[in-house]
N, C-alpha and C positions, 0 to 999 in steps of 0.2 A: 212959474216953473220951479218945483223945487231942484236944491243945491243938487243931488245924487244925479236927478235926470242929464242935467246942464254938463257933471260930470263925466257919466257913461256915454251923452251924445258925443263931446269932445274926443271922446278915447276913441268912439268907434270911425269919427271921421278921420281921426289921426293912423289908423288901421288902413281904414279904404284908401286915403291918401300913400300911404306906403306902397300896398298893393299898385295901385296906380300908378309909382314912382317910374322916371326912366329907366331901363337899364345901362351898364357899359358893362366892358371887355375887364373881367377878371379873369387872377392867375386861376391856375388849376387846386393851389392849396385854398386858398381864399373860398375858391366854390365848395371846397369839400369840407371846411369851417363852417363855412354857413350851412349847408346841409347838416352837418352833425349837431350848429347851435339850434337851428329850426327843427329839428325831430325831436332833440332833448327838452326842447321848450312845450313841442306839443304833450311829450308824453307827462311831462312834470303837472303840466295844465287839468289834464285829464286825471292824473291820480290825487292832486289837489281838491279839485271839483268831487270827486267821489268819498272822501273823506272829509268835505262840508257833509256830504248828506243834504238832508233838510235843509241846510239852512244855506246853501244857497242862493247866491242871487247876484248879480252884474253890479245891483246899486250898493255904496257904501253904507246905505241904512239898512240893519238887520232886519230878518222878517218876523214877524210879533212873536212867531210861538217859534221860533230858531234858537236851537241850541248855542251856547257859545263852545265854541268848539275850539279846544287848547291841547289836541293830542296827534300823533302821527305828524307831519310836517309839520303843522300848526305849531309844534312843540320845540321843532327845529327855526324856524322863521314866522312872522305872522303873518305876511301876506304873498304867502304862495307861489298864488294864480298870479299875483305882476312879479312874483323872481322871474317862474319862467316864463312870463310875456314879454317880457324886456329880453331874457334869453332868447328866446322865438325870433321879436321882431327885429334882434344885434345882429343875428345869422340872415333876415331876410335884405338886413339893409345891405350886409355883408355880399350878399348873393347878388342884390342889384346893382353894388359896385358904384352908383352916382351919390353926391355932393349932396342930392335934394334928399336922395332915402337916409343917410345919414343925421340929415338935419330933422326930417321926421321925428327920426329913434332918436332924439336925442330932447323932440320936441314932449317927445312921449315920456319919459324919463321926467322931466319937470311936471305934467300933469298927473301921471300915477304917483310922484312924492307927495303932491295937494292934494291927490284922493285919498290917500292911507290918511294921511294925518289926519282928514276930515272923520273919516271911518274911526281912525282909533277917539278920535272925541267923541262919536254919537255913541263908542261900544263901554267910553267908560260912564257916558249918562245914562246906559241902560245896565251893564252888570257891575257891581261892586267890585269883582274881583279883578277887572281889566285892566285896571291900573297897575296892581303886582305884575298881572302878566306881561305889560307891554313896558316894566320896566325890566324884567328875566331876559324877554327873550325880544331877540334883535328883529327889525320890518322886515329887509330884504334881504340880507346876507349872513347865514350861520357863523358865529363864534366860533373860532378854533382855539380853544385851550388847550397847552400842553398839562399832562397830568404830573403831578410830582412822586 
């Protein structure tokens, strides 16, 4: 089985296992956090995804004739689609309110750092320029520099 597959399996059990998690009794801010972090997450996912384009794909290995794509969020973080999946799944654990969905997100969190990092190795044995890039611009959290 290749690395990617082994990858993507992991993420999505780590998903359905969330989903599955128990609930408890949260406050009323809590639920309305997590709601706000779960819609932000989705929408960020989906405006992610559509400015891959083409070159999307779930596995951390590019797909042959895929663009590398270093523009629009790309340009702001490099991997997107796990800022807001980790946003997403912080608000669902939030919402579940139990010990085990926490432990989840948090299991998730250590497996998407091993995915990127695997991804940015395969992207810089495929484009030359990947290197600059993923030394410019930060994985999961945009740079705030004060301007002088």
């Amino acid at each position: 089985m290749k690395k990617g597959h082994l990858l993507v399996g992991l993420q999505f059990a780590l998903l359905f296992a969330l989903a599955a998690a128990p609930t408890s009794k949260v406050s009323n801010n809590q639920q309305i956090i997590g709601f706000v972090l779960s819609i932000s997450g989705i929408v960020g996912i989906l405006i992610s995804m559509r400015q891959l384009g083409k070159a999307l794909t779930a596995m951390p290995e590019p797909k042959k004739e895929a663009p590398f794509v270093t523009s629009g969020l790309y340009n702001i973080v490099r991997h997107p689609i796990y800022s807001f999946l980790l946003t997403l799944t912080f608000g669902v654990a939030l919402l579940k309110g139990s010990i085990s969905a926490i432990f989840i997100f948090l299991s998730l969190c250590v497996l998407l750092r091993y995915k990127y990092g695997y991804e940015d190795q395969v992207l810089r044995e495929k484009w030359a320029e990947a290197s600059r890039y993923q030394e410019r611009v930060p994985a999961l959290l945009p740079r705030f520099r004060r301007s002088d």
